[in-house]
C-alpha positions as CSV (number, residue, x, y, z in Angstrom):
1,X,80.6,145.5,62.7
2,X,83.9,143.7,62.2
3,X,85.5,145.5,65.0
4,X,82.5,145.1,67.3
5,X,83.1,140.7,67.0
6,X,86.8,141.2,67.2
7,X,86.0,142.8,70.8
8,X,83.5,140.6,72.2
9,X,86.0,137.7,70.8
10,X,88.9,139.0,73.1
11,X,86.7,139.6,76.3
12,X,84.9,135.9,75.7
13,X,88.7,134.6,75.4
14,X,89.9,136.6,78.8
15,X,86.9,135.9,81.0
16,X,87.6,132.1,79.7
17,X,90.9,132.4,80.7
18,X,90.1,133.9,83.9
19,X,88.1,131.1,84.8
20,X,90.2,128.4,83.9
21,X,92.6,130.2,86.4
22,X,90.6,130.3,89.1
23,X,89.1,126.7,88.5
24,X,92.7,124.9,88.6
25,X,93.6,127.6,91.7
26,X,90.2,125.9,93.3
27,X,90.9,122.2,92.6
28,X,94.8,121.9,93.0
29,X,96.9,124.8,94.7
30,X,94.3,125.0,97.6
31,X,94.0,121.7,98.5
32,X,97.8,121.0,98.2
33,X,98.9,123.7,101.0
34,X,100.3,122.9,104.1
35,X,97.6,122.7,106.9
36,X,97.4,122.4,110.7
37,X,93.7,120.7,110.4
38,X,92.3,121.4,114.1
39,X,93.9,121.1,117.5
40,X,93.8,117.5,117.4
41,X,95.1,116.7,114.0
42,X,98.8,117.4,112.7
43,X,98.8,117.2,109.3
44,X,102.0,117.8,107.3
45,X,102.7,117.2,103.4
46,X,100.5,117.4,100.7
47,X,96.7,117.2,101.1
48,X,95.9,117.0,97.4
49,X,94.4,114.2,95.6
50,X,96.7,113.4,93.7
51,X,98.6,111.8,96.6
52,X,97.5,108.1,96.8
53,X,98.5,106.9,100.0
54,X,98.4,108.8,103.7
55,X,99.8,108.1,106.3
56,X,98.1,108.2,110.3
57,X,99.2,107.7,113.6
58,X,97.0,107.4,116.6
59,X,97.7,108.1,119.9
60,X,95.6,108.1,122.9
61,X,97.0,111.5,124.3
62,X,99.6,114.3,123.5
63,X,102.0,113.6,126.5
64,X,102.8,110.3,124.4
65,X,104.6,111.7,121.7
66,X,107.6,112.9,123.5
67,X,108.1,110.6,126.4
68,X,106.8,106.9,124.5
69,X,107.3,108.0,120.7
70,X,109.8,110.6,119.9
71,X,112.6,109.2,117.8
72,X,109.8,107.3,115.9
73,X,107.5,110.0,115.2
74,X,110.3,112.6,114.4
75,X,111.1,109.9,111.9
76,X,108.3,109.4,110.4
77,X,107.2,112.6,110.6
78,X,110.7,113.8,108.9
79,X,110.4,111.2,105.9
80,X,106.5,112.4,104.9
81,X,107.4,116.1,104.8
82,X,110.8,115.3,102.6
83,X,108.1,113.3,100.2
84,X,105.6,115.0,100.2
85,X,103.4,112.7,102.3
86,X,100.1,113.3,103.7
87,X,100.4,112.5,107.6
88,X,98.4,112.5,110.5
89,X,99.0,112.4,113.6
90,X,95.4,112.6,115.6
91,X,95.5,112.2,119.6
92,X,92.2,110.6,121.0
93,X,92.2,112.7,124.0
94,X,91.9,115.8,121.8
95,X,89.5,114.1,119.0
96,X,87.1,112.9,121.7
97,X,86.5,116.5,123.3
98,X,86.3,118.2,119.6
99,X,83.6,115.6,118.6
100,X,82.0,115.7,122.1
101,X,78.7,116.8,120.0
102,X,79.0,114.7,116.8
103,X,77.5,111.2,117.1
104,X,80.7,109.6,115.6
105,X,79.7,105.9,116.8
106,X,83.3,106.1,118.2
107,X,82.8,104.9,121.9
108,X,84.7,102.1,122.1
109,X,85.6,101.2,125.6
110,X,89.2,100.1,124.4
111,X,91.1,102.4,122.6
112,X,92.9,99.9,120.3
113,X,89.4,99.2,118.8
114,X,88.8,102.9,118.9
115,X,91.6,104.0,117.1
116,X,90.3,101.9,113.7
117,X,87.1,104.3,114.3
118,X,88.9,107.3,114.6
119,X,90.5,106.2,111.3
120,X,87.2,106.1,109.4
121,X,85.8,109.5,110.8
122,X,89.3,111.1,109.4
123,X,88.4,108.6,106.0
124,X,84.7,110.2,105.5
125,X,86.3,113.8,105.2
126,X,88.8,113.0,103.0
127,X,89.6,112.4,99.6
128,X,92.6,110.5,99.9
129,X,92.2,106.8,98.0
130,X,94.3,105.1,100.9
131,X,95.2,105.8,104.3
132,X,98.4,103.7,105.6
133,X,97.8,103.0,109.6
134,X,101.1,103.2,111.4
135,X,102.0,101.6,115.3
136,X,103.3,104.7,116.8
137,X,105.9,102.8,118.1
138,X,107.5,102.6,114.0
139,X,110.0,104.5,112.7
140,X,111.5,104.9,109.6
141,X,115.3,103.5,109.4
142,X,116.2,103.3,105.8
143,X,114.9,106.9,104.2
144,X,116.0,105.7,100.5
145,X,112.7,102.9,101.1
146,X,109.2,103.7,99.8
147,X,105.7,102.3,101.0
148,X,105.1,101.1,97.3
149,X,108.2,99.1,97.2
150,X,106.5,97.1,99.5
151,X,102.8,96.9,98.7
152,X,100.8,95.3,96.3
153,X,99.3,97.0,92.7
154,X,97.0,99.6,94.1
155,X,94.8,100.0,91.3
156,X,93.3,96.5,91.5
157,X,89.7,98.0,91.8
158,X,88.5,94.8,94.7
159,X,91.7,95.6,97.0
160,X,90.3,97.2,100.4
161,X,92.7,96.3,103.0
162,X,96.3,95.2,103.5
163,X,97.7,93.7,106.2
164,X,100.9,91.9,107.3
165,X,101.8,88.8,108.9
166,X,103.4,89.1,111.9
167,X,107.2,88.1,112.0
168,X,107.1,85.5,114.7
169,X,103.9,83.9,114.9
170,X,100.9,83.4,112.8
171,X,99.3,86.3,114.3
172,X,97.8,89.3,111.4
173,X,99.7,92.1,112.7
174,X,96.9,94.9,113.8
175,X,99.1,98.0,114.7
176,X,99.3,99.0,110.8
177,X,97.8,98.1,107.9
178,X,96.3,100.1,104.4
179,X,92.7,100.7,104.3
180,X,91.4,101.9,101.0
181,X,88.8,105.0,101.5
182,X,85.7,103.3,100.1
183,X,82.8,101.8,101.3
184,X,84.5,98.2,101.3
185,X,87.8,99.9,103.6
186,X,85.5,101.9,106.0
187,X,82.4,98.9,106.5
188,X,86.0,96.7,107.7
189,X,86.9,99.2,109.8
190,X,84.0,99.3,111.2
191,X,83.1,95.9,112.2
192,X,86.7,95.4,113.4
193,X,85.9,98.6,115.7
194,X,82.6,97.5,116.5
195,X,83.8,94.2,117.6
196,X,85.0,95.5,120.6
197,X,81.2,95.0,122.0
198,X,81.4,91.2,121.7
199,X,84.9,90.4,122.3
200,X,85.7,92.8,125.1
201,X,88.3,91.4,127.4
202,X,89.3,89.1,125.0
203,X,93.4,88.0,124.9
204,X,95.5,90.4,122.6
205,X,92.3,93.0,122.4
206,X,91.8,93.9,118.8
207,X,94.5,91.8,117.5
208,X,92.7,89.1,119.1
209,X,89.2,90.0,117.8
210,X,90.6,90.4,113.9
211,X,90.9,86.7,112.5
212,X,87.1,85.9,114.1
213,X,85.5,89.5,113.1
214,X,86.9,88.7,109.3
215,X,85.9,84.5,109.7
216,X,82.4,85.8,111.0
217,X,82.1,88.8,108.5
218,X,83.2,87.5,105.2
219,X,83.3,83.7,105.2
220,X,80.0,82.8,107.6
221,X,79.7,79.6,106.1
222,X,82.3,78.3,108.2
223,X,80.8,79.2,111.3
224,X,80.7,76.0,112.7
225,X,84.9,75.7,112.4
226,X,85.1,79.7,113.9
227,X,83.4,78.4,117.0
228,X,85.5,75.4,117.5
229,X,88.8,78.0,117.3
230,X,87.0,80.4,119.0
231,X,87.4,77.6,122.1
232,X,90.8,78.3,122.3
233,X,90.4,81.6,122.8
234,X,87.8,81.8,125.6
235,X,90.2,79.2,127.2
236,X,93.3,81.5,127.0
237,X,93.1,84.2,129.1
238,X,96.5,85.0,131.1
239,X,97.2,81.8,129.1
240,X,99.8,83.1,126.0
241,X,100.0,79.6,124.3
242,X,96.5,78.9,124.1
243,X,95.8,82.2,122.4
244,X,98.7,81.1,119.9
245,X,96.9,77.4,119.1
246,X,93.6,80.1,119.2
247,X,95.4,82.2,116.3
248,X,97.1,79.4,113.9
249,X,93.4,77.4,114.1
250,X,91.4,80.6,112.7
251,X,94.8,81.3,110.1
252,X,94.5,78.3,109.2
253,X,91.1,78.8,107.6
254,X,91.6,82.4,106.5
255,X,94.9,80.9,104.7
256,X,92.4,78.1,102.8
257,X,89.7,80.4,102.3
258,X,91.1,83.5,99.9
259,X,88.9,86.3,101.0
260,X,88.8,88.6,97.5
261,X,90.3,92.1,97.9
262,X,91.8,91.7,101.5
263,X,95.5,90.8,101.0
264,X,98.6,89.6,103.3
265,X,102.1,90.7,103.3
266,X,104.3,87.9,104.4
267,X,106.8,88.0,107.0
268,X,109.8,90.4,107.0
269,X,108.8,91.3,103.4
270,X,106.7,94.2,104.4
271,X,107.1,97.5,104.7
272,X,107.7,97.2,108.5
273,X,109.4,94.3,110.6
274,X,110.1,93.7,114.1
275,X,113.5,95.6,114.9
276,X,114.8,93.2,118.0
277,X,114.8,90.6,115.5
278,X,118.4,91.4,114.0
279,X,118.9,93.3,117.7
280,X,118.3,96.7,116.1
281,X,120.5,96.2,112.8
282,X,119.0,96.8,109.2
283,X,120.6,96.9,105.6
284,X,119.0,98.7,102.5
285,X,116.0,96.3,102.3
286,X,114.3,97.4,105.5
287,X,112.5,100.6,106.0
288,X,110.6,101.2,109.2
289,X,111.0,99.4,112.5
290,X,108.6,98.2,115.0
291,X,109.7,98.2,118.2
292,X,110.9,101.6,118.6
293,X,109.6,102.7,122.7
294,X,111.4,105.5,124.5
295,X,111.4,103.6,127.8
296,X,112.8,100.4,126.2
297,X,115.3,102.3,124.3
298,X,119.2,100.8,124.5
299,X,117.5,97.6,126.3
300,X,118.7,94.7,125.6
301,X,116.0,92.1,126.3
302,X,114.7,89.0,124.6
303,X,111.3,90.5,123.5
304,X,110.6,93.8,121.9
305,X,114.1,95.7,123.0
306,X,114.9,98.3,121.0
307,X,118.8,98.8,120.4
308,X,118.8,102.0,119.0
309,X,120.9,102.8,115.8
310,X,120.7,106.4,115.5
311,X,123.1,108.5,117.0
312,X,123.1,111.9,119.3
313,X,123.1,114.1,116.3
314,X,120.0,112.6,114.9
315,X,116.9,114.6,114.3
316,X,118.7,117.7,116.0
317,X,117.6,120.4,113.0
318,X,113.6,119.3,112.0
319,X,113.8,122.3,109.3
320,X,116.0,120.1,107.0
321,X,112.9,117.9,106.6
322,X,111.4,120.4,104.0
323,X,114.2,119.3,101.7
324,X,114.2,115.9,100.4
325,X,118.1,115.9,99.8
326,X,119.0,117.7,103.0
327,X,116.7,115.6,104.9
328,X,118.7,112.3,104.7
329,X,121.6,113.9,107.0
330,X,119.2,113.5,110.0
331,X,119.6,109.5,109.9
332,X,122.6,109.4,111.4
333,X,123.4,106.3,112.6
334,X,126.1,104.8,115.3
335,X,129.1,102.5,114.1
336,X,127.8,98.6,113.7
337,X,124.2,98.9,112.6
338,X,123.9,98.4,108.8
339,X,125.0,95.5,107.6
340,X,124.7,93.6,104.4
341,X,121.2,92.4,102.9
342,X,122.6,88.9,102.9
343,X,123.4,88.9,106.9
344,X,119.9,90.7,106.9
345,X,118.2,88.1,105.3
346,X,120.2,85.3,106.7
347,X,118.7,86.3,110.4
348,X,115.4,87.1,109.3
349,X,115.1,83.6,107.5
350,X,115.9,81.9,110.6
351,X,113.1,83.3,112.5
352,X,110.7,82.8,109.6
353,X,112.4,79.1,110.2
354,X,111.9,78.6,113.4
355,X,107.9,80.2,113.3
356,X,107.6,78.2,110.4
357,X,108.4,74.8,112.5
358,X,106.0,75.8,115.5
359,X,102.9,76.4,113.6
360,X,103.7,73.1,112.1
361,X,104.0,71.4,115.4
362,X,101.1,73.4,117.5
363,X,98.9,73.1,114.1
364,X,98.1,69.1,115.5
365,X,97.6,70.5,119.1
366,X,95.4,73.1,118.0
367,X,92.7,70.9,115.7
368,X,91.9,69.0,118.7
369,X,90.5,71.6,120.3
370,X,91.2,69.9,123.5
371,X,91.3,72.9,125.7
372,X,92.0,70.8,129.0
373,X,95.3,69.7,127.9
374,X,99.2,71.1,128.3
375,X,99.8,73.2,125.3
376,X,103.7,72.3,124.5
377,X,104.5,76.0,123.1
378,X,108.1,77.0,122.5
379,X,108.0,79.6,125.3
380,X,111.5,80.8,124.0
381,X,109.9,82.3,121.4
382,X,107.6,83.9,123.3
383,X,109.6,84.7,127.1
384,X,107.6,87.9,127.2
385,X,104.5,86.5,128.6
């Protein structure tokens, strides 16, 4: 009798075992392998969840990558599989004819307001908490950075967006921002995607559309004051400096108005800033770039060159990215680039500076709402209009 409970003991104990093994198998190796997700979707790092952030880039076709985006993507593509970084890189040409059949509510007729669609369609079939939107023109230039250096405690529980403000006006930067993978992220998504239908057309497309879609969604008392900005922008079509008097009026009220759980990075202390800014040159604070176009590389222009740092040896062996430590000898960088924080900062303040002293000065113009009259911009600061 004694023997006969000693052996059912040991086969309860295996079988136990056995399925403990094959439940942790299930839940964590699985989902952490390397996959190539579809045609359309290039995923590289791990997929598990117990990576918080991932990162996507959206392109609107393959032929992109190599002759718009290549140094950046080979960047940033480099630094996620050293870290072990969810990203995705999904091409809308490719996305469109695999979901032909799905009714994905995706039929933006601009694809800047369709690539924030995309992004929730890739957000309801996963279970990453946060997916980090990236300009597919921004590359990583300091590998030694990390996204959470940057951003704010993710575990506040109301936090459903992130977005930065851009370095030289009072624009909210649109090309990349973190959306959290809840019902708060994907319904802001949304209605910044759906937008498209009633501001088609409109200056700056879904840049444009973003201060008056959050005005209208989340503070609707102040409809009355999104209207009178809103002039500004109806008025400003081919018309730069009346978008800009169009973007400090609605700031202005999304500044005064704290909207709970949708946060601003301020300028040049994100996890991105404009490169032609310091004329391509970065110290250890910085970590990606924006700017970063193959047609514009080695240009030296006023707005949005792109001065490019790296030298011919850069990138050359994609293998070492697997390694962590071997993957830092692909940033290899030409003789005058890095320079100290302090001459960083020092360039970067004047900039926030001299932004600083035109919203102050189109702030009056812009109140008045007086559409008909001469705008005064600083059109040195913006000579690419």
């Amino acid at each position: 009798m004694y023997k006969r409970k000693k052996l059912i003991l040991i086969i309860f104990c295996v079988f136990a075992t056995i399925s403990l093994i094959v439940f942790l198998r299930k839940d964590w190796i699985t989902d952490g392998q390397l996959t190539e997700v579809r045609q359309n979707e290039k995923v590289i790092g791990r997929s598990d969840r117990l990576s918080s952030i991932a990162i996507v880039v959206v392109i609107a076709n393959r032929a992109h990558i190599k002759r718009k985006y290549e140094t950046a993507q080979k960047s940033l593509q480099c630094y996620c599989e050293s870290r072990g970084l969810p990203y995705y890189l999904i091409v809308r040409d490719e996305w469109e004819i695999e979901n032909a059949s799905r009714n994905t509510s995706c039929l933006m007729g601009d694809f800047m307001y369709q690539r924030h669609c995309i992004l929730v369609d890739l957000m309801k079939k996963s279970r990453h908490e946060w997916f980090l939107m990236i300009d597919a023109d921004m590359g990583v230039i300091n590998p030694n950075q990390s996204f959470y250096n940057f951003l704010p405690k993710l575990n506040d529980k109301e936090l459903f967006a992130v977005f930065s403000d851009r370095d030289y006006s009072s624009e909210i930067m649109a090309g990349t921002y973190l959306a959290r993978n809840n019902e708060k992220g994907k319904d802001f998504l949304m209605s910044w995607a759906r937008s498209w239908n009633r501001y088609m057309g409109g200056e700056n497309l879904d840049n444009g559309a973003l201060p008056v879609m959050i005005l209208r969604k989340y503070l609707p008392h102040l409809e009355a004051e999104t209207s009178k900005c809103e002039l500004w922008w109806k008025a400003s079509r081919r018309h730069w400096c009346r978008y800009l008097l169009y973007v400090i009026c609605t700031r202005i009220l999304i500044d005064n108005h704290p909207i709970a759980g949708l946060k601003f990075l301020p300028k040049t202390r994100s996890y991105y800033r404009d490169g032609w800014l310091t004329g391509g040159k970065f110290s250890s604070e910085d970590f990606l770039l924006h700017g970063w176009k193959e047609p514009i590389k080695d240009k030296r222009t006023i707005f949005m060159g792109w001065m490019n740092a790296f030298s011919e040896e850069a990138f050359n062996d994609m293998n070492l990215c697997k390694s962590r430590e071997q993957a830092h000898q692909l940033w290899r960088y030409k003789m005058g680039f890095q320079w100290s924080v302090e001459e960083n900062r020092r360039e970067l303040d004047a900039w926030i500076e001299r932004s600083t002293r035109e919203r102050r000065r189109l702030t009056e113009i812009a109140l008045t709402f007086n559409v008909t009259q001469e705008d005064g911009c600083d059109r040195s600061l913006y000579e690419f209009q």
